[in-house]
C-alpha positions in Angstrom: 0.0 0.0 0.0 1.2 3.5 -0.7 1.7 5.3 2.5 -1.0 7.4 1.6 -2.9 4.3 2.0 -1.1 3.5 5.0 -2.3 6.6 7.3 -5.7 5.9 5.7 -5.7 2.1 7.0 -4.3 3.2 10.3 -6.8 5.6 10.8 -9.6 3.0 10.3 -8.0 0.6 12.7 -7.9 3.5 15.6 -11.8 4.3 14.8 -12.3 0.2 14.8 -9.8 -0.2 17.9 -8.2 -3.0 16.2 -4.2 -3.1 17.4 -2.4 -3.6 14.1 -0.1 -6.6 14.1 -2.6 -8.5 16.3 -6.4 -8.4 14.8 -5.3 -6.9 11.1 -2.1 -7.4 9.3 -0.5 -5.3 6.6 2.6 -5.3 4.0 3.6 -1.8 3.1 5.9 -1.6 -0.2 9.6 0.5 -0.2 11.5 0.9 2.7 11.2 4.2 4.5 13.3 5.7 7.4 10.1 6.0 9.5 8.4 2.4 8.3 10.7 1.2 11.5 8.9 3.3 13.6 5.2 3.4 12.8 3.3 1.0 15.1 6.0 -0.9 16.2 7.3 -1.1 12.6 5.6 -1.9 9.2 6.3 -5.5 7.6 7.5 -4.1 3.7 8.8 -5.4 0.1 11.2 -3.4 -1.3 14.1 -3.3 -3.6 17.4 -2.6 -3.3 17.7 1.2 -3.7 21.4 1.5 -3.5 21.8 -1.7 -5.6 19.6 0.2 -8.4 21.1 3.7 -7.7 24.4 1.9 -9.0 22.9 0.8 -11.9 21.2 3.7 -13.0 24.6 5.2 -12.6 26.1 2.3 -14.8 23.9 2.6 -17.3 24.5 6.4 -18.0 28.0 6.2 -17.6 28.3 3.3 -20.3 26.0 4.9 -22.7 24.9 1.1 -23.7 21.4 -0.9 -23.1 21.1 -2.7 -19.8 18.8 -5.2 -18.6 19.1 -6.4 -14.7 17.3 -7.6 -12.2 17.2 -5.5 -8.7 16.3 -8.1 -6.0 13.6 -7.5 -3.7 13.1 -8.0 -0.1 11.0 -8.9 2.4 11.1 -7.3 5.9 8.8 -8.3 8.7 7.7 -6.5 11.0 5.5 -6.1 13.6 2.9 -5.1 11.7 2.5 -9.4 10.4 
């Protein structure tokens, strides 16, 4: 979900007094700084920014077609 999302969802569990991570589960996409933080920490999938920074950088520099993969990950949180 897009964090937008994410406050959204949130919100409804407050109103609902459901405790996130224990009646409702949720997987948040792209790592954020405050992701750790937000209700004990939101479970995400995201990829590798630095890994496709380096990329991006190759493929400007080289001035030739690339194809790669970027792996993803899975971190869980509390919010599983």
């Amino acid at each position: 979900m897009s964090d937008r999302m994410l406050g959204m969802f949130l919100e409804q569990c407050r109103n609902k007094n459901f405790e996130p991570g224990v009646e409702v589960g949720f997987l948040s996409y792209n790592e954020t700084p405050m992701k750790k933080f937000i209700y004990k920490g939101i479970s995400v999938i995201s990829t590798n920014f630095n890994e496709l920074g380096t990329k991006a950088a190759e493929f400007i520099t080289q001035e030739k077609p690339m194809q790669s993969y970027i792996e993803t990950q899975l971190i869980i949180r509390e919010s599983l």
